[in-house]
Every structure is written in structure tokens, then in C-alpha cells.
N, C-alpha and C positions, 0 to 999 in steps of 0.2 A: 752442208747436209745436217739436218737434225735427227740427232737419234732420235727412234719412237720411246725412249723410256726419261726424254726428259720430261720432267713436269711443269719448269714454266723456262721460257726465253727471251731474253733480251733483244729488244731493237734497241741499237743504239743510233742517235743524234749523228754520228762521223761516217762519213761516207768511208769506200773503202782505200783513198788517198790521202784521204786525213781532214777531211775539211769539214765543217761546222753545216748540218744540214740546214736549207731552208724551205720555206718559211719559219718564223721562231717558235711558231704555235703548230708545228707538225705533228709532235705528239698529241696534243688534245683533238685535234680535228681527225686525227686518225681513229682516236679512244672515242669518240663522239660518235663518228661511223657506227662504230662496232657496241655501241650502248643496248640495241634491242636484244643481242647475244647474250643472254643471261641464263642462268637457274630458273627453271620454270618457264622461261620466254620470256616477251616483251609486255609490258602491264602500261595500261594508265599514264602517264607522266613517268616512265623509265626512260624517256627521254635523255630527262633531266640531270641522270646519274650515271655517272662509266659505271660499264658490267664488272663486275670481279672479274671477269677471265682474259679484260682487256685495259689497263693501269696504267694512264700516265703516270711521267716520275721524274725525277734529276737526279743521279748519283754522280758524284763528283766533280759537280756542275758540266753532265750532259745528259742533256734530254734524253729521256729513254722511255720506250712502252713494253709491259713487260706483258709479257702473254701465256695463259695459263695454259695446258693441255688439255684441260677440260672443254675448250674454244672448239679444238679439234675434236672431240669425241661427240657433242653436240652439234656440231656444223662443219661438216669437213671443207665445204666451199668458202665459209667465214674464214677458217682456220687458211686454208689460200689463198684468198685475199689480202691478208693483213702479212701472209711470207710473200707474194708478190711485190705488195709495195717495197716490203723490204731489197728484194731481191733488184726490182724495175728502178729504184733510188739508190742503187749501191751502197744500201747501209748496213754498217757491222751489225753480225747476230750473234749474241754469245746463249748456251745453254747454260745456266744458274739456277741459283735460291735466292730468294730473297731471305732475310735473316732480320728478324726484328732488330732494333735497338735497345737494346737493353739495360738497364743503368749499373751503374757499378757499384759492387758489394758496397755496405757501409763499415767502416773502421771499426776496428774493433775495440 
């Protein structure tokens, strides 16, 4: 269950036995689907770009798609669609941040 006050969640790549999901390009074709879901709508050639509210990714080398809540506030059937797959593929969902990378202080 996701709480409603997360702001973005993780699909992850691992099923919920542990196994490596496939096809290898899962997450892009799922982020692809979900490209016209955008800020403002679907424009022109927004094809061509994941929406912010829908990011492929890899952390620590597993595929992940992380999904904004903003997805859900703008399209609450979008926003089902992308927890069904998850749900229908048995794949882990964690609620997170993403957290930039940051570089580290310089010496003093």
C-alpha cells in the first residue's frame, strides 16, 4: 500500500522472490508508455522524452522507475496503470527520494 503523502516511488527491477525482471528494457518501455503524462500535457514531439512524473533509472544496478505523485494528481488512471503493472509483474515498490548526488566538500 502506498501512503497518499508519498511524493515519489519506486518500481523496482526484483520481482517479489528475488528475481531480475524481464524483459531488460522494462523500465524504458514502461517510462515510454507514460511520456504524454506530463506538466501541461502531451505536446508535439513529447513523445520523444519521459515525462518528469515517469523516470527511468538504475540504482544500484537495478533497474528502477521512479514515479512522481504529481502522475497521480494529474491522472489518477495513469497513476494505476503504472501501480498495476507493478502490482500484475510482482515488483517491489518502495516509497523514497531521490537525493541528488552531490560532490564532496573541497579540502580545506
Amino acid at each position: 500500500m502506498i501512503s497518499p503523502n508519498a511524493k515519489e516511488v519506486f518500481i523496482q527491477g526484483i520481482t517479489a522472490d528475488g528475481r531480475t525482471f524481464r524483459p531488460s528494457d522494462w523500465a524504458e518501455r514502461l517510462a515510454g508508455v507514460m511520456s504524454p503524462f506530463r506538466p501541461g500535457g502531451a505536446t508535439p514531439g513529447s513523445h520523444l522524452s519521459y515525462s518528469p512524473w515517469c523516470v527511468p533509472t538504475s540504482i544500484g544496478g537495478v533497474k528502477c522507475v521512479i514515479v512522481h505523485a504529481d502522475l497521480r494528481a494529474h491522472d489518477v488512471m495513469a497513476w494505476d496503470f503504472v501501480m498495476n503493472f507493478a502490482r500484475d509483474n510482482g515488483l517491489q515498490i518502495a516509497e523514497a527520494c531521490l537525493v541528488p548526488d552531490t560532490p564532496p566538500p573541497a579540502a580545506k
